[in-house]
C-alpha positions in Angstrom: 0.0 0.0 0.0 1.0 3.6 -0.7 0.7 6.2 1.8 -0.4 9.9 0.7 0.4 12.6 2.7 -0.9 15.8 1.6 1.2 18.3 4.0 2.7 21.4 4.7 6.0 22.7 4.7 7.4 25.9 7.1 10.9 27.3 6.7 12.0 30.2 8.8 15.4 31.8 8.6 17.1 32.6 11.8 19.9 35.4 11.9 20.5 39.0 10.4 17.8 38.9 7.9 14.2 37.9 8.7 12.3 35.6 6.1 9.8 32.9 6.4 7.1 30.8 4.4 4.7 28.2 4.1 4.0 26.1 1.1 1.8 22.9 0.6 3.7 20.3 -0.2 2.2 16.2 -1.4 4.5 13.2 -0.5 3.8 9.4 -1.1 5.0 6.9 1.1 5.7 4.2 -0.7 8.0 0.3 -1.1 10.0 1.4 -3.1 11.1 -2.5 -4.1 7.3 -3.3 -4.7 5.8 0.3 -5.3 2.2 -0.9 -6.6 -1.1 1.9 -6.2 -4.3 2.4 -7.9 -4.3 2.8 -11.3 -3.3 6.3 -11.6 0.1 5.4 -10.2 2.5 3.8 -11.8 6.3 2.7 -11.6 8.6 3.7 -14.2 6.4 4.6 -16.4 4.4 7.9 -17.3 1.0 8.2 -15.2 -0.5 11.1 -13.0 1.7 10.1 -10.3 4.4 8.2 -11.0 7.7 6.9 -9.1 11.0 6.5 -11.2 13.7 4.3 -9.8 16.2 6.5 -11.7 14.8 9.9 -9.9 16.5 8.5 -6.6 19.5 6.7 -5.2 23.0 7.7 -5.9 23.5 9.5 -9.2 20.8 12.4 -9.9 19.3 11.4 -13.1 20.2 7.9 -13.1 19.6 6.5 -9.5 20.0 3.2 -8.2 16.6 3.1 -6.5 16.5 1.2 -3.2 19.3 -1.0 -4.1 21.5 2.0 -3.6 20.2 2.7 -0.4 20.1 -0.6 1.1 23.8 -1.0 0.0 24.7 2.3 1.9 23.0 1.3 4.9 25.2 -2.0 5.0 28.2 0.0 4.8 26.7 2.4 7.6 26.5 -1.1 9.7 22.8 -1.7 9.6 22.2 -5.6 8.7 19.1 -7.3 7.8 16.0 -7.9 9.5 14.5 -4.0 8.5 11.5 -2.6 5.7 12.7 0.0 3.3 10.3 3.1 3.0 10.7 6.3 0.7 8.6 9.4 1.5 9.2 11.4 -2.0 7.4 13.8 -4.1 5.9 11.9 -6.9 6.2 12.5 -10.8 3.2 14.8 -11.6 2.5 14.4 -15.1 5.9 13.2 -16.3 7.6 16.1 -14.1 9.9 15.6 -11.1 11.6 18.0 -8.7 12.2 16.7 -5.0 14.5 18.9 -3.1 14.6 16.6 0.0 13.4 12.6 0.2 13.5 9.9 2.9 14.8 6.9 2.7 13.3 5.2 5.9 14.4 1.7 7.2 12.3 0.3 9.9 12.1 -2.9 12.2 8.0 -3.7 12.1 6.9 0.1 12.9 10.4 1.1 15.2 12.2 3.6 13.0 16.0 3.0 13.0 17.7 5.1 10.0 16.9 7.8 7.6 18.7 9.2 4.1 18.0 12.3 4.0 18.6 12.5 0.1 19.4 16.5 -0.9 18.9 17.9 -4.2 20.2 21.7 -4.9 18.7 23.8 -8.0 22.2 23.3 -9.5 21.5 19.4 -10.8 23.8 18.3 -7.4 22.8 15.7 -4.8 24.2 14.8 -1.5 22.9 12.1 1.4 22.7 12.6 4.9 22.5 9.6 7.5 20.5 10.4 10.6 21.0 7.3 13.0 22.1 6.2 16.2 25.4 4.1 16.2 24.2 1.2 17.4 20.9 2.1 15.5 18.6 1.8 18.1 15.3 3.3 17.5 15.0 6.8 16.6 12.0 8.5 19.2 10.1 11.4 18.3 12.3 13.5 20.6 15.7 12.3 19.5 17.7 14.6 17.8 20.1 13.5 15.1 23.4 15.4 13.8 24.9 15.6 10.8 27.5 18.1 9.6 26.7 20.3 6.3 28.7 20.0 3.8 26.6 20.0 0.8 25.7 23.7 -0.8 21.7 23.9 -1.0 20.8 28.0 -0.6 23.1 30.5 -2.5 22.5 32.6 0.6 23.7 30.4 3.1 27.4 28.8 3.7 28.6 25.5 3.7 29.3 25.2 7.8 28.0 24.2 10.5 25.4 21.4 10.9 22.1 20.3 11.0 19.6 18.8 13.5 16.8 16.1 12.5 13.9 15.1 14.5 11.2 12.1 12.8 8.2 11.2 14.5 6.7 9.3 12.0 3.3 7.4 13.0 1.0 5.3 11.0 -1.2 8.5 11.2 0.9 11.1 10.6 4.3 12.5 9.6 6.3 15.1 11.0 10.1 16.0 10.2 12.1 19.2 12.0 15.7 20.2 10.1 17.2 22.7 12.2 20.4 24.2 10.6 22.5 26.3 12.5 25.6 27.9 11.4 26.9 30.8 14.5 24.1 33.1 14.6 22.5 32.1 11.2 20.9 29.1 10.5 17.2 27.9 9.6 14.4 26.1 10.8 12.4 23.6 8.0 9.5 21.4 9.3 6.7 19.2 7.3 3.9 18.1 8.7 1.0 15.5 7.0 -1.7 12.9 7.9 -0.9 9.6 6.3 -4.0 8.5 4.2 -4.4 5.5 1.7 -3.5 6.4 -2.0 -6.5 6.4 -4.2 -7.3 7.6 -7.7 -9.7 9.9 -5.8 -6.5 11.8 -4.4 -4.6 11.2 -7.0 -7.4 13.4 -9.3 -7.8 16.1 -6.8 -4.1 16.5 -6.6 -3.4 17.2 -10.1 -6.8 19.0 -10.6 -5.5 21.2 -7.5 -1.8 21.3 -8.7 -1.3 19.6 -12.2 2.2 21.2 -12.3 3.2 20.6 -8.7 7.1 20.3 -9.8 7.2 23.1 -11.7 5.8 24.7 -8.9 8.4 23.9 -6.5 11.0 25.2 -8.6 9.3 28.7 -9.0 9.3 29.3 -5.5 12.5 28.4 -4.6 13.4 31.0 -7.3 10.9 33.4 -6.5 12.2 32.9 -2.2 15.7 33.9 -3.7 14.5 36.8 -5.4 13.2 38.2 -2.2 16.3 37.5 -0.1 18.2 38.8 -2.6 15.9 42.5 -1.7 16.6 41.8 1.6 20.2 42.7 1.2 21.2 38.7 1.9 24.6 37.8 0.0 24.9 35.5 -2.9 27.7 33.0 -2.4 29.3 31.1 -5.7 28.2 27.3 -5.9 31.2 25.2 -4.9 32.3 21.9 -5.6 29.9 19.1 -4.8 31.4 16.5 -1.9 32.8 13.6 -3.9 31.3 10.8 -1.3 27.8 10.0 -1.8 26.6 9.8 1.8 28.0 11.9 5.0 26.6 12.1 8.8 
């Protein structure tokens, strides 16, 4: 079964220059080694809402799908014995853009690692691991560390870290990414119920937002634009890190 989660996403920049929004955003929830909805979904082919293997999992463009990420979770030192979940943005009519993804592995409903999987504006991609060590379950409260080192906002420097907090229920889905960097930093939470996937939804979503992706990408855009008013400094895209995951 596929999970919907029609949600909404809150990003508020701490520091110097004050800037915030709000933005509905849809994620599935989804198998993604048995990814099979109602008939308006499909896998790796063109539908309403679809979900690509190569939109995810190692190389943008030409992803590995879950085998990638259950091959970087054994070299993180989790083993066996876990589900693999994805909660991505789908295709919307042929059209893709997910700037952050989930790859979730859990033991029956404990949660116990996440990928955060980053995609800039600039065709780059980086991974984040938020787990324990010894990957014992990850609680709603537990907050997760991983360094940044992966350029996302022209307006922002690679430095510092970020903090992750999951609480992710059978009824609802709530992630927290807390970036701090000194004085400057930002706060970006999503929040959703989970519902069944149906061709109902499906239609609604696309009558609602038909070009959902295209979407995304305006506003990131059009958020620039104002921050670039607002006096904040544009700093040149490096390098992306070599190594496909980091914590």
């Amino acid at each position: 079964m596929i999970d919907y989660l029609p949600g909404e996403t809150v990003h508020v920049r701490r520091g110097a220059i004050d800037h915030r929004f709000r933005y509905p955003v849809d994620y599935l929830c989804l198998d993604p080694e048995h990814p099979t909805g109602p008939s308006f979904f499909s896998h790796n082919r063109l539908n309403l809402f679809a979900f690509f293997d190569r939109d995810h999992g190692g190389i943008r463009g030409a992803g590995e799908g879950a085998a990638w990420a259950r091959r970087m979770l054994t070299r993180a030192g989790l083993t066996g014995g876990y589900s693999l979940r994805l909660m991505a943005q789908p295709r919307v009519l042929g059209r893709a853009f997910n700037p952050v993804c989930f790859w979730m592995a859990f033991r029956e409903e404990t949660l116990l690692a996440v990928i955060a999987e980053v995609n800039n504006t600039f065709g780059d991609r980086h991974n984040y691991l938020c787990a324990h060590d010894d990957f014992s379950p990850i609680l709603p409260d537990h907050v997760l560390e991983a360094r940044k080192i992966f350029h996302v906002s022209p307006f922002q420097d690679i430095g510092g870290g970020y903090h992750f907090q999951y609480a992710i229920t059978a009824k609802h889905a709530v992630i927290r990414i807390d970036f701090r960097n000194g004085g400057e930093g930002l706060i970006a939470t999503y929040r959703a119920p989970r519902m069944a996937l149906t061709n109902r939804r499906i239609l609604q979503a696309v009558l609602r937002r038909p070009w959902a992706p295209v979407r995304i990408m305006a506003l990131i855009y059009w958020q620039a634009l104002r921050l670039k008013l607002k006096g904040a400094r544009y700093r040149d895209r490096p390098a992306p890190p070599k190594e496909d995951l980091s914590r």
